[in-house]
Backbone and ligand atoms as CSV (ligand in chain L), in Angstrom:
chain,resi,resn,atom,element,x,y,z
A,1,UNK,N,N,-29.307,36.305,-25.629
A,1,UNK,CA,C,-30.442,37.183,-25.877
A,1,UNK,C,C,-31.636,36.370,-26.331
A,2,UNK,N,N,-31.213,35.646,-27.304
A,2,UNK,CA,C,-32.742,34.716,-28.106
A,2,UNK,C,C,-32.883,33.764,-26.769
A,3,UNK,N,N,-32.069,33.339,-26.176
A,3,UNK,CA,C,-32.533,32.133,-25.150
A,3,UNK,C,C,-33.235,32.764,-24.122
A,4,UNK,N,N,-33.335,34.209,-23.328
A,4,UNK,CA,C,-33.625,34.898,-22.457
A,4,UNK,C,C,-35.211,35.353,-22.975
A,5,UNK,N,N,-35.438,35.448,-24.212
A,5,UNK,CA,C,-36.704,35.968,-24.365
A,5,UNK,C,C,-37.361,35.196,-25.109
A,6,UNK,N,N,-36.473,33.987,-24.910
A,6,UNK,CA,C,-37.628,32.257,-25.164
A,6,UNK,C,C,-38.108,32.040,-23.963
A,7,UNK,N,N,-37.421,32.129,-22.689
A,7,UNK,CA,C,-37.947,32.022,-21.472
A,7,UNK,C,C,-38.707,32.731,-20.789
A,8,UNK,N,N,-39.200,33.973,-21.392
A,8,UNK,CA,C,-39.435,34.820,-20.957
A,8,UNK,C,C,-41.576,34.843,-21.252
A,9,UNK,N,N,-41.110,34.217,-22.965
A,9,UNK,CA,C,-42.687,33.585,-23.774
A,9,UNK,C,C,-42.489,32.537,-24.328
A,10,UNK,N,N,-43.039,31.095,-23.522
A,10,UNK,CA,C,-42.564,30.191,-23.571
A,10,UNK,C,C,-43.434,29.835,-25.053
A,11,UNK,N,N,-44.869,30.220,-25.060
A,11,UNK,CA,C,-45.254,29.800,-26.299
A,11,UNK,C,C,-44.947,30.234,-27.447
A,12,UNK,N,N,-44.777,31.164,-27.612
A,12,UNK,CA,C,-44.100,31.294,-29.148
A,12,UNK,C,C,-42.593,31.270,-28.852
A,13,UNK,N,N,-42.158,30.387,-28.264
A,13,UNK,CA,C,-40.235,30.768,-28.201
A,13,UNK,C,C,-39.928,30.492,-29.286
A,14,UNK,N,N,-39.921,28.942,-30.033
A,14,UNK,CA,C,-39.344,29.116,-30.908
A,14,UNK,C,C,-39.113,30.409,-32.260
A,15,UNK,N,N,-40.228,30.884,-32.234
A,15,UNK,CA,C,-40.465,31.634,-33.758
A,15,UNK,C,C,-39.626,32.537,-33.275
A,16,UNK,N,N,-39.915,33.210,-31.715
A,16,UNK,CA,C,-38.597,34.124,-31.119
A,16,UNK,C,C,-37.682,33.976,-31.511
A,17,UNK,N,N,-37.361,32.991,-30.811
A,17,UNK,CA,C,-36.079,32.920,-30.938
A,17,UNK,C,C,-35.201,32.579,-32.113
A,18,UNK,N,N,-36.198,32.387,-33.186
A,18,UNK,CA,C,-35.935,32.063,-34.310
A,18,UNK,C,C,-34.986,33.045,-35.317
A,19,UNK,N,N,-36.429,34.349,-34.785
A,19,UNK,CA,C,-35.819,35.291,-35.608
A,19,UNK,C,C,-35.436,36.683,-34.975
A,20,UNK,N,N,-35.087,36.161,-33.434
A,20,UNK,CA,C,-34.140,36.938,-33.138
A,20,UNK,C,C,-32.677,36.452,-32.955
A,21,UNK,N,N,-32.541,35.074,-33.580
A,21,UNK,CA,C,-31.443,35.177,-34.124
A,21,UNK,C,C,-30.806,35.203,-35.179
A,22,UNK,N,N,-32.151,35.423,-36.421
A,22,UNK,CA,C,-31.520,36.012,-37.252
A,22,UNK,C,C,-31.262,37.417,-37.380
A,23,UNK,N,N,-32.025,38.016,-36.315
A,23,UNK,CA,C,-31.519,39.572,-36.455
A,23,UNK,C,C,-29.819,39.669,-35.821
A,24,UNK,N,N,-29.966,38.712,-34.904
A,24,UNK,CA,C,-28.611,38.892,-33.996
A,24,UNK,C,C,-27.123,38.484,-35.034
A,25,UNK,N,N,-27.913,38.224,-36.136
A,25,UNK,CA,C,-26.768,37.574,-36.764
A,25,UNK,C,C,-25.767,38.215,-37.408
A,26,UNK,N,N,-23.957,37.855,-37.294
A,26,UNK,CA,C,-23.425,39.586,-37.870
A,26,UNK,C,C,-23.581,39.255,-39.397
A,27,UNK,N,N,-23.469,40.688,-39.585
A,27,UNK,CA,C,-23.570,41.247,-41.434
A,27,UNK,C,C,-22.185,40.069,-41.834
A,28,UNK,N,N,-22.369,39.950,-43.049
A,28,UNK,CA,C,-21.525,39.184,-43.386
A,28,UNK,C,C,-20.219,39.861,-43.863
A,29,UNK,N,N,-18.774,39.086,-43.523
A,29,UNK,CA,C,-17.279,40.007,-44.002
A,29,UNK,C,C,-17.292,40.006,-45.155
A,30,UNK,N,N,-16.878,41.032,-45.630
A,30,UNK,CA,C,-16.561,41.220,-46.849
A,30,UNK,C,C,-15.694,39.988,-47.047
A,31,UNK,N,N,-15.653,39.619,-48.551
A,31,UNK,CA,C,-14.586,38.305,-48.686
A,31,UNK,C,C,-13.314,38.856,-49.367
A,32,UNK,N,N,-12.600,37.947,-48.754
A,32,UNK,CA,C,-11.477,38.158,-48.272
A,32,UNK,C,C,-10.993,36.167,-48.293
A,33,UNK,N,N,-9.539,36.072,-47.902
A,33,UNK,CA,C,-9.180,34.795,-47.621
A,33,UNK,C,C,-9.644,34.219,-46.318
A,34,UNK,N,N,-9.950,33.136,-46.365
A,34,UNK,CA,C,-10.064,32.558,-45.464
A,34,UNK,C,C,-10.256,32.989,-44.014
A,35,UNK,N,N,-11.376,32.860,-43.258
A,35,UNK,CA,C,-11.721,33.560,-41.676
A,35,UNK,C,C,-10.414,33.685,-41.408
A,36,UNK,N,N,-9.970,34.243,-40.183
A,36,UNK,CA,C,-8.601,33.870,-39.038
A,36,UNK,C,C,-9.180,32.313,-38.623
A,37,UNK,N,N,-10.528,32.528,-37.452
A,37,UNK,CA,C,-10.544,31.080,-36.785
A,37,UNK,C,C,-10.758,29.625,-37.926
A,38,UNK,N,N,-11.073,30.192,-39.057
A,38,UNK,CA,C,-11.232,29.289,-39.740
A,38,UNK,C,C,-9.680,28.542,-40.145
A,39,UNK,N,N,-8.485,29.389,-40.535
A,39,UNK,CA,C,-7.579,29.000,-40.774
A,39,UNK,C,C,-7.232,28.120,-39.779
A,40,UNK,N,N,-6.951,28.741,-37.941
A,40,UNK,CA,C,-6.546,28.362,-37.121
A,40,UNK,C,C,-6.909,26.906,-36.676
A,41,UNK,N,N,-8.288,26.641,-37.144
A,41,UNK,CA,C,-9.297,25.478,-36.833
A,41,UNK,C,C,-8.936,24.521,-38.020
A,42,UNK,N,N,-8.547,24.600,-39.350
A,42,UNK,CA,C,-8.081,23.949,-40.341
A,42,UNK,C,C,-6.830,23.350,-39.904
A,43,UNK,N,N,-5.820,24.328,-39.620
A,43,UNK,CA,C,-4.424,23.654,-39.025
A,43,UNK,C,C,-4.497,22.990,-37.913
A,44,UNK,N,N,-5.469,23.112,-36.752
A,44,UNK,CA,C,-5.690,22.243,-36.093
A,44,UNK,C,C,-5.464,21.065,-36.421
A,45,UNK,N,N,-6.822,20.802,-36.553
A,45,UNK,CA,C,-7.359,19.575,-37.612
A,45,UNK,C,C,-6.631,19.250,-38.148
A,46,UNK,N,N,-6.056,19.885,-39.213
A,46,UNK,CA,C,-4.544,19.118,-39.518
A,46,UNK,C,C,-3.161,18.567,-38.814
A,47,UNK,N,N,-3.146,18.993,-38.193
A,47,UNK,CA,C,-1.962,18.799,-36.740
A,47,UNK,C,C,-2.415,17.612,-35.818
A,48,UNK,N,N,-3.610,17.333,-35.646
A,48,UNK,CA,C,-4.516,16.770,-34.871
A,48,UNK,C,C,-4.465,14.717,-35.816
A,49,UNK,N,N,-5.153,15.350,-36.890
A,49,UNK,CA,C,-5.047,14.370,-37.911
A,49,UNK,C,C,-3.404,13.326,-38.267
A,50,UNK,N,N,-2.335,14.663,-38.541
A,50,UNK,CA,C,-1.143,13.819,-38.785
A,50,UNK,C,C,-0.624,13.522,-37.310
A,51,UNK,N,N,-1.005,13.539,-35.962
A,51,UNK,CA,C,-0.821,13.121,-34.502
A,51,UNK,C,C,-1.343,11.947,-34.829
A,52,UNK,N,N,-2.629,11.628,-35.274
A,52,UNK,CA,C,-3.237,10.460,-34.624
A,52,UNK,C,C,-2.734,9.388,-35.828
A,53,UNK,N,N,-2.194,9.942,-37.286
A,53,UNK,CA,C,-1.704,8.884,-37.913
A,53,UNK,C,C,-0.177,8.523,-37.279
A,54,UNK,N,N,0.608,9.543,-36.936
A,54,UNK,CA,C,1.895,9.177,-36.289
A,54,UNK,C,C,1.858,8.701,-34.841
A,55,UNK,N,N,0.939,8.956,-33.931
A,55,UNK,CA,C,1.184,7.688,-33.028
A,55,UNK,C,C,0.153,6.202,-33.223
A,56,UNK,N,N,-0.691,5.825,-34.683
A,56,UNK,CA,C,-0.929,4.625,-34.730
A,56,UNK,C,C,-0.046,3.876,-35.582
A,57,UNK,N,N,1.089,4.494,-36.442
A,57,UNK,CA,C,2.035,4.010,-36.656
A,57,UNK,C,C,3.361,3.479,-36.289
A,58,UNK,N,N,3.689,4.519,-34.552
A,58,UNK,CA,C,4.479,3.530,-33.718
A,58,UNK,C,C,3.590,2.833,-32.871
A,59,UNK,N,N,2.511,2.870,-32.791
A,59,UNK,CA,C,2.054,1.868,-32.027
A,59,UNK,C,C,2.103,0.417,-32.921
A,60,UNK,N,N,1.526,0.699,-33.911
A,60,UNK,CA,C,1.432,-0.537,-35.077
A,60,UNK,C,C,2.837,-1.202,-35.031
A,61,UNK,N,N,3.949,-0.176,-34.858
A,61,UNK,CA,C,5.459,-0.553,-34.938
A,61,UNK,C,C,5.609,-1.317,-33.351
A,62,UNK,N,N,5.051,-0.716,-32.258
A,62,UNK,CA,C,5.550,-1.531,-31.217
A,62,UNK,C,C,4.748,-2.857,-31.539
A,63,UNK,N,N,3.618,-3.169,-32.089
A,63,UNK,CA,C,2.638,-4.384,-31.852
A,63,UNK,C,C,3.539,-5.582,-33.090
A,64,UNK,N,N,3.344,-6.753,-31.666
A,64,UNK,CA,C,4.421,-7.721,-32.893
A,64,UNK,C,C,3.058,-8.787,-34.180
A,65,UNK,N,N,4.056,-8.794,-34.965
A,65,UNK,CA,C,2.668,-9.548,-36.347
A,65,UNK,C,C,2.054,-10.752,-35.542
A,66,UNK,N,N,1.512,-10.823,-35.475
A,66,UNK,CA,C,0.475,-12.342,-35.318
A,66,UNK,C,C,1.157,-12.478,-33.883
A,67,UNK,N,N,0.377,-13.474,-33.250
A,67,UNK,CA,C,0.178,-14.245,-31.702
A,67,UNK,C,C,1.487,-14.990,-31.309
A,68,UNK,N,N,2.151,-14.760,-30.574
A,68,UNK,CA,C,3.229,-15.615,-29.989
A,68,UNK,C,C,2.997,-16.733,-30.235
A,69,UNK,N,N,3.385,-17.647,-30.350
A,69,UNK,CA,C,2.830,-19.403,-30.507
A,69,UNK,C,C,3.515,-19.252,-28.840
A,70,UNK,N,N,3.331,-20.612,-27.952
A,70,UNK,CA,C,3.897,-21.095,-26.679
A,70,UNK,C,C,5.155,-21.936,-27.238
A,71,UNK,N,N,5.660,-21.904,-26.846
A,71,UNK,CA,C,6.987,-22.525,-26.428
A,71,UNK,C,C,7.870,-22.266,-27.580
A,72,UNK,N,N,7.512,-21.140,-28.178
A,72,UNK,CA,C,8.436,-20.684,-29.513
A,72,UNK,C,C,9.128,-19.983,-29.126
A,73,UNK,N,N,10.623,-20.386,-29.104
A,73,UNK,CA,C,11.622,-18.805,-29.437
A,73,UNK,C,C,10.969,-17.536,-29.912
A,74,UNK,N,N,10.905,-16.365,-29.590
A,74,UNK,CA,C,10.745,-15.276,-30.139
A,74,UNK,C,C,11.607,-14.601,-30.822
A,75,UNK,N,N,11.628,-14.091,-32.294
A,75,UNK,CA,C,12.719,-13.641,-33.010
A,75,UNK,C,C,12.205,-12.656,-33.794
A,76,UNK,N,N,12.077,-11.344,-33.192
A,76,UNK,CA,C,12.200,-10.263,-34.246
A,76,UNK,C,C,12.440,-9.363,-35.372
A,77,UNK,N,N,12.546,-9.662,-36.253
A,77,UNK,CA,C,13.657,-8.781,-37.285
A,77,UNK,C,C,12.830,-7.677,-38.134
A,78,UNK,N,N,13.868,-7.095,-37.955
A,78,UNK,CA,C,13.649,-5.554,-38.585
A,78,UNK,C,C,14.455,-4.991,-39.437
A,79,UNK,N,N,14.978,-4.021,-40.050
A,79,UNK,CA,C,15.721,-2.977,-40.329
A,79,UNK,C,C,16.722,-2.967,-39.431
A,80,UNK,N,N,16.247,-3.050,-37.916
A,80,UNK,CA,C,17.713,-2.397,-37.161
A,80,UNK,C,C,18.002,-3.442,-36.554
A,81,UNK,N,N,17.730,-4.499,-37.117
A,81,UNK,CA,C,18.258,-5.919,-36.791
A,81,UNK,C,C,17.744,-6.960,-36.355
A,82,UNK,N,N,18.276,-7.740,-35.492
A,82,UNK,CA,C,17.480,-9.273,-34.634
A,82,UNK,C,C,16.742,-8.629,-33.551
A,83,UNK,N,N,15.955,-9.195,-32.392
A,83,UNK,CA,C,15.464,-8.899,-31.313
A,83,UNK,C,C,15.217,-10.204,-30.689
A,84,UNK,N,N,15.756,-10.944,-30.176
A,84,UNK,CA,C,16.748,-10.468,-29.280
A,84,UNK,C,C,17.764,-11.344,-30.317
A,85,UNK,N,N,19.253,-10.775,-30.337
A,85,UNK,CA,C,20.473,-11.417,-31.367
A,85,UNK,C,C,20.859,-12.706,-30.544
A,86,UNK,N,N,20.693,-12.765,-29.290
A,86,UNK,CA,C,21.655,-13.876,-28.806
A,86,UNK,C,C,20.128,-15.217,-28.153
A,87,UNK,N,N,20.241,-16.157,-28.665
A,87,UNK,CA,C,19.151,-17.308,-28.484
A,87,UNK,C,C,20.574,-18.469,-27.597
A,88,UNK,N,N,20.249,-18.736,-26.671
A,88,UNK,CA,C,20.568,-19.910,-26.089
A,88,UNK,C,C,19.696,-21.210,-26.045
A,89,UNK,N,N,20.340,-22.656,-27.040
A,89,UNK,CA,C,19.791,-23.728,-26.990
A,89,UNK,C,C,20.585,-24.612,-26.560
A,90,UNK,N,N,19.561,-26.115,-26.389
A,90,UNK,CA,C,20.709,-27.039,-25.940
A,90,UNK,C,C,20.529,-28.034,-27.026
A,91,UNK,N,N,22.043,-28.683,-26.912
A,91,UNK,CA,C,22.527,-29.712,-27.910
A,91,UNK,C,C,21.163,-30.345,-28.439
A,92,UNK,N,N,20.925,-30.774,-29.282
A,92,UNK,CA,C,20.476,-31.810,-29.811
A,92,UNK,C,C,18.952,-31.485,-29.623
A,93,UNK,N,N,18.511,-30.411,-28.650
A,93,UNK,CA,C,17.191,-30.102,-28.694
A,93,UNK,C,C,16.490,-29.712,-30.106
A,94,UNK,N,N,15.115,-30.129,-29.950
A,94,UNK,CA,C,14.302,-29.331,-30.806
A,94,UNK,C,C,13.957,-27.704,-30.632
A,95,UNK,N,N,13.894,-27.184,-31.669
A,95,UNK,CA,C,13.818,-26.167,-31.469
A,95,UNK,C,C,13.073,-24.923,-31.924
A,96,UNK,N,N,11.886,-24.800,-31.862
A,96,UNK,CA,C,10.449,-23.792,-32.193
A,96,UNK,C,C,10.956,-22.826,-32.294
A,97,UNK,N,N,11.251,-21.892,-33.568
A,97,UNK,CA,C,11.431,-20.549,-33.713
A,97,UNK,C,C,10.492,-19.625,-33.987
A,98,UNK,N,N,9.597,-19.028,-33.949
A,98,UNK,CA,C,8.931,-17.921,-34.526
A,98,UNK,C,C,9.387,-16.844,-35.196
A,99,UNK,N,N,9.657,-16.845,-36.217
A,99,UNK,CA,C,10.436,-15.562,-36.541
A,99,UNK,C,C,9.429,-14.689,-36.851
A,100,UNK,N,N,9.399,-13.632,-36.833
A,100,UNK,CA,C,8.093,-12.525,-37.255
A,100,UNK,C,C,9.200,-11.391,-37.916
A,101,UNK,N,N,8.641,-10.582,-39.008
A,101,UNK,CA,C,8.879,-9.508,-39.650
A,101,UNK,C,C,8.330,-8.110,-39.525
A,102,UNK,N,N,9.073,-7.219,-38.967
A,102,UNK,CA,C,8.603,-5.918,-38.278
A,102,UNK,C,C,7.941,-5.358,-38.901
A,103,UNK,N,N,8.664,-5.460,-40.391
A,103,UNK,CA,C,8.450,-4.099,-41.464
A,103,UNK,C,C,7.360,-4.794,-42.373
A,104,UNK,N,N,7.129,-3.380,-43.214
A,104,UNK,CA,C,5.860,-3.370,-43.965
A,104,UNK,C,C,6.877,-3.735,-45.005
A,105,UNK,N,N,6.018,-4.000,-46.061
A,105,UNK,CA,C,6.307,-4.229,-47.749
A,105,UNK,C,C,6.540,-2.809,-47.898
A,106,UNK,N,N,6.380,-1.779,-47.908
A,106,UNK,CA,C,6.624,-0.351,-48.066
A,106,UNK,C,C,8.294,-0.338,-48.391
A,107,UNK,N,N,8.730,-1.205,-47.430
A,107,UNK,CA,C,10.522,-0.747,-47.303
A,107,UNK,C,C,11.003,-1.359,-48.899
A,108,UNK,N,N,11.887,-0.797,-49.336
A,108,UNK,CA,C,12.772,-0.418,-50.656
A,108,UNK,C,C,13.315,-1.800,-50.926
A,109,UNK,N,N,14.122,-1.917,-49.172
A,109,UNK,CA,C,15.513,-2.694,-49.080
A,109,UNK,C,C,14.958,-4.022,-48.641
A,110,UNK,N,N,14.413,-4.938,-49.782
A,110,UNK,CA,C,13.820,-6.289,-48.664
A,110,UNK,C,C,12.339,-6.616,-49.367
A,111,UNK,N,N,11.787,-5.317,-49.553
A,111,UNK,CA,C,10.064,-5.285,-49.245
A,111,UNK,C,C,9.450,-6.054,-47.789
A,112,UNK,N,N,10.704,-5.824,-46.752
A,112,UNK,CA,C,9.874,-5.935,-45.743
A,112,UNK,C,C,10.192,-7.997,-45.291
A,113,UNK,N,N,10.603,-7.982,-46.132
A,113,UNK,CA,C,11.025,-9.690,-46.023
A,113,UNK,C,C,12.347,-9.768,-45.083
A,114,UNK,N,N,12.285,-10.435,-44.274
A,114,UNK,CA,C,13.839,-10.573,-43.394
A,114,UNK,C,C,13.988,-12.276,-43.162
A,115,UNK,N,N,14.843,-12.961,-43.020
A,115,UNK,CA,C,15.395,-14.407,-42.905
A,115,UNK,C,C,16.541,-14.326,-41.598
A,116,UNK,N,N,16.834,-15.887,-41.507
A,116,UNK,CA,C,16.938,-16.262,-40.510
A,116,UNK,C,C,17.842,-17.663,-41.431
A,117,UNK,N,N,19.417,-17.557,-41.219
A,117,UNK,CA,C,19.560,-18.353,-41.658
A,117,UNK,C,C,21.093,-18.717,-40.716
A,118,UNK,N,N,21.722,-20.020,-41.030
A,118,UNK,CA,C,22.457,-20.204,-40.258
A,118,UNK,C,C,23.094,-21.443,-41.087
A,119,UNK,N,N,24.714,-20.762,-41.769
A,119,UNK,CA,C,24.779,-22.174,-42.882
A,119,UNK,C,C,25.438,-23.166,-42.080
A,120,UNK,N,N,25.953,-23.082,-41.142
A,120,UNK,CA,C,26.474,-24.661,-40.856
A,120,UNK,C,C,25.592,-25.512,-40.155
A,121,UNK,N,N,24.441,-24.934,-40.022
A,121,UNK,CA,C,23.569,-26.106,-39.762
A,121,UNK,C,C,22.252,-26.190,-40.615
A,122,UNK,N,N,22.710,-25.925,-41.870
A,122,UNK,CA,C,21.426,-25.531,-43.269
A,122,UNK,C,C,20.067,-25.241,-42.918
A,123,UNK,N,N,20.268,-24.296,-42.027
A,123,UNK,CA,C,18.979,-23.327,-41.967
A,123,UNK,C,C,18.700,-22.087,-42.281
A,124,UNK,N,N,17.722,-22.141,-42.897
A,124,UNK,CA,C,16.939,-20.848,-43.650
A,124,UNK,C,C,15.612,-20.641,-44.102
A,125,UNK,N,N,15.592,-19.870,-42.501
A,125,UNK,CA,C,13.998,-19.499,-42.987
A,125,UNK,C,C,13.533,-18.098,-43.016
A,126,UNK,N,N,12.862,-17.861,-43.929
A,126,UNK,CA,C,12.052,-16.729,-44.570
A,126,UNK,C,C,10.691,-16.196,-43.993
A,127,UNK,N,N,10.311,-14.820,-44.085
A,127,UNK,CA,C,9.587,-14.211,-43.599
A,127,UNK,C,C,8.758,-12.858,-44.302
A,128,UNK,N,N,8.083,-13.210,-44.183
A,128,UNK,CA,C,7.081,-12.000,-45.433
A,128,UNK,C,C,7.026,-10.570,-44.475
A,129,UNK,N,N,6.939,-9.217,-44.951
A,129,UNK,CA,C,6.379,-8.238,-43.830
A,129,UNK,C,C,5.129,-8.458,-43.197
A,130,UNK,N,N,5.641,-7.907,-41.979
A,130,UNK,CA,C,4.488,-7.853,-40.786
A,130,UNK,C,C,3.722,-8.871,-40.869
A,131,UNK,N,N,4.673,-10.125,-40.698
A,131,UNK,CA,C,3.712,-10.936,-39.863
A,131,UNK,C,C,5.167,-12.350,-39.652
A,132,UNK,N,N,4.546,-13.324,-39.333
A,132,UNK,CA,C,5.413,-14.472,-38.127
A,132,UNK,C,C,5.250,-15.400,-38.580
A,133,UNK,N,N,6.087,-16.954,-38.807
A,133,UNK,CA,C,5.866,-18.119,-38.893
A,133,UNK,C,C,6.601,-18.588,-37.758
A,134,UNK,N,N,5.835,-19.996,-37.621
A,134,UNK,CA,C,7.040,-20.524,-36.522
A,134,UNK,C,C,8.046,-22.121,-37.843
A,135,UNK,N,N,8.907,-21.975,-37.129
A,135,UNK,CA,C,10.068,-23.017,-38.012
A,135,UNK,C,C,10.436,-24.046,-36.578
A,136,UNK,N,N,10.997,-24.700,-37.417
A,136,UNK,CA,C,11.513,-26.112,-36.513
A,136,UNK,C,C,13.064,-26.179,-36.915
A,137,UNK,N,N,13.548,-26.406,-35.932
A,137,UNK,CA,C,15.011,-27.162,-36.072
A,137,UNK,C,C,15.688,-28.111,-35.388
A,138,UNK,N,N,16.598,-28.944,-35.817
A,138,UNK,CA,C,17.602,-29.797,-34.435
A,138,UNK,C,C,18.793,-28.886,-34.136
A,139,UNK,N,N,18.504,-28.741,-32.600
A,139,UNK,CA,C,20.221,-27.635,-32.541
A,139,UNK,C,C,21.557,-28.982,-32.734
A,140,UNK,N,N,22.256,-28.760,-33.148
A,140,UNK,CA,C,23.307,-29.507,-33.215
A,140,UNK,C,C,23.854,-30.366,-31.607
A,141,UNK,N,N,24.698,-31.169,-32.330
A,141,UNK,CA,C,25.345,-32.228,-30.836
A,141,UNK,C,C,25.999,-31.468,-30.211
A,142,UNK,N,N,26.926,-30.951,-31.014
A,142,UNK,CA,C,28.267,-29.922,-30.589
A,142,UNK,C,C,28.105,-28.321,-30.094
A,143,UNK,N,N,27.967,-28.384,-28.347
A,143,UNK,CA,C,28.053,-27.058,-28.604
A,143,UNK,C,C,29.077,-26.149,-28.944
A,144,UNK,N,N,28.521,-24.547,-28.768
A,144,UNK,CA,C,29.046,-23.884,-29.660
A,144,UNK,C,C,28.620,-22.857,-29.918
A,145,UNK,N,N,29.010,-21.458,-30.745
A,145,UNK,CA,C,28.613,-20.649,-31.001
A,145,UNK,C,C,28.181,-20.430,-32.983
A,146,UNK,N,N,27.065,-20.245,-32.842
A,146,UNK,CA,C,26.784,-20.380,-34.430
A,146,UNK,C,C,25.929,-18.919,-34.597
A,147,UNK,N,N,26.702,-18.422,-36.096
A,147,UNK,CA,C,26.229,-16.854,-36.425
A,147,UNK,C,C,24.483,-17.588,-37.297
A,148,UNK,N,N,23.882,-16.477,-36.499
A,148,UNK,CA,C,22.733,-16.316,-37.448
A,148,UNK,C,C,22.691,-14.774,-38.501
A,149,UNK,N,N,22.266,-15.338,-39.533
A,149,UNK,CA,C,22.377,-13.930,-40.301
A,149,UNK,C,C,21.103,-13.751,-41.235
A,150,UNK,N,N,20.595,-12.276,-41.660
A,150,UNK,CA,C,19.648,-11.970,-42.679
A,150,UNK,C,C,20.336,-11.289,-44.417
A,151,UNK,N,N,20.405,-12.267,-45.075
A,151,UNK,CA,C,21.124,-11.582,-45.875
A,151,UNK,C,C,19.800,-11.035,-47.557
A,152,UNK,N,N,18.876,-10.836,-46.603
A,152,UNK,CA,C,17.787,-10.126,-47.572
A,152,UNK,C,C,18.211,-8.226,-47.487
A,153,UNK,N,N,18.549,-8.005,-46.403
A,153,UNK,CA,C,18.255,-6.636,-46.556
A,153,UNK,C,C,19.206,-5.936,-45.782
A,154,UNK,N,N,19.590,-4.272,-45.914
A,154,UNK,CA,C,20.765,-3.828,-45.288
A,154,UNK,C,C,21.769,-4.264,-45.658
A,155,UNK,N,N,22.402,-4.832,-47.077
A,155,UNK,CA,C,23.989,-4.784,-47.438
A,155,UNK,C,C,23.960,-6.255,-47.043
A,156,UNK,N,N,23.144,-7.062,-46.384
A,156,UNK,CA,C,22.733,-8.130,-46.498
A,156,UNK,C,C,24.154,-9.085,-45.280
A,157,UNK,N,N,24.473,-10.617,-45.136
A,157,UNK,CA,C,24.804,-10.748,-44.291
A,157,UNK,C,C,25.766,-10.216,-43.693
A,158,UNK,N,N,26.968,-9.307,-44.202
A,158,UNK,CA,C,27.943,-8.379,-43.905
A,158,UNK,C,C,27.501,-7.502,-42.997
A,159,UNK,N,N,26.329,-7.127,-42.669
A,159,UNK,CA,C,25.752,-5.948,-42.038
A,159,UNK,C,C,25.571,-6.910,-40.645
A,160,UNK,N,N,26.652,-6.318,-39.640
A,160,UNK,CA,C,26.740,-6.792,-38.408
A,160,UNK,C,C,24.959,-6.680,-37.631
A,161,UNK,N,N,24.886,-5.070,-38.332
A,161,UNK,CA,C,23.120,-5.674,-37.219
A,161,UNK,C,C,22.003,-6.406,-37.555
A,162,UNK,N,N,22.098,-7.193,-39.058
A,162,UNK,CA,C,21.794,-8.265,-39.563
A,162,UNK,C,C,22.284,-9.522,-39.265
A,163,UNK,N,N,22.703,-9.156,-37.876
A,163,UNK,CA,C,23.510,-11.063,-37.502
A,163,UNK,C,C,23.442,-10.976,-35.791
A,164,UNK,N,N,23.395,-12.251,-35.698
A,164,UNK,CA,C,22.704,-12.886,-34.338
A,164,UNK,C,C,23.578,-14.368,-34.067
A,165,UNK,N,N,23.261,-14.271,-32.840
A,165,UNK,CA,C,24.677,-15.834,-32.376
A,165,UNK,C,C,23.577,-16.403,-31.190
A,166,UNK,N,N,23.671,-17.797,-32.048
A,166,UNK,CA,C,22.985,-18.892,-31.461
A,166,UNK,C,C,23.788,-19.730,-30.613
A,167,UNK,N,N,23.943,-19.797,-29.204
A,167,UNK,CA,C,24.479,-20.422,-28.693
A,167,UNK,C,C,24.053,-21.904,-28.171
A,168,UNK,N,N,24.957,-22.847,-28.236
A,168,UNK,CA,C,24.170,-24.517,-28.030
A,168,UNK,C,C,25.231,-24.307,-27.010
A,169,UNK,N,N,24.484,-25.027,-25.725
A,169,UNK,CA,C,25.429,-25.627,-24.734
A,169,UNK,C,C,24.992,-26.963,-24.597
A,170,UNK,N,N,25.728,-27.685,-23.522
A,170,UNK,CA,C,26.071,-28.808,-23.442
A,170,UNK,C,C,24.927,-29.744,-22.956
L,1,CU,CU,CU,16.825,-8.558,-42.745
């Protein structure tokens, strides 16, 4: 209505239309709780809001801490264990690990710290949440199968999905 009889007198439209929409305007509701669309538009917004924090939190969860280094082993650890558990090396090689830590400091069990250790060949290395170092090692002469384990968190190295097998071949 106000836009039709702005076009109609283009020079005074605004004041028109000004205050024919304040005539057009409804009487106000008695008060009462909250509009309907107002509620409906609140829960939105709210629904909308805890969406966009819950998928930047598995996204944050798929994204690994810090930059791959090149020619580093990749080694995941989390809560639900190694990624990937089984590393194949060879004898006597050097050997670039990256270990990175999934979890936040938030977690109870750890604060988010996971390790990487392996006693018969006295290695143990440590890892802060959400984020990666890379470590060095000599794989042994002898191959073989050697347990890697995290005994920071989850019931600690007893907890089978806290353990990983490093294999050296020949
Ligand atoms: Cu762990």
């Amino acid at each position: 209505m106000a836009r039709r009889s702005a076009t109609r007198r283009p020079a005074e439209g605004p004041i028109t239309s000004r205050s024919a929409r304040r005539r057009a305007a409804p009487k106000p509701e008695p008060k009462r709780a909250l509009p309907r669309w107002l509620r409906i538009g609140a829960f939105a917004g709210i629904a909308v809001v805890v969406g966009i924090v819950a998928v930047s939190l598995v996204i944050g969860r798929l994204q690994p801490p810090g930059t791959p280094v090149a020619g580093a082993l990749q080694v995941h650890a989390s809560m639900e264990g190694f990624d990937p558990n089984q590393l194949t090396v060879k004898a006597g090689q050097e050997v670039k690990l990256q270990l990175a830590s999934m979890d936040t400091a938030m977690h109870s069990d750890g604060g988010g710290w996971h390790e990487f250790a392996i006693d018969a060949l006295k290695v143990d290395f440590k890892v802060g949440p959400e984020s990666s170092q890379v470590f060095t090692f000599t794989a042994p002469s002898t191959p073989g199968d050697y347990q890697f384990y995290c005994n920071i968190c989850c019931g600690g190295k007893e907890n089978p999905s806290m353990q990983g097998k490093l294999t050296v071949t020949a």
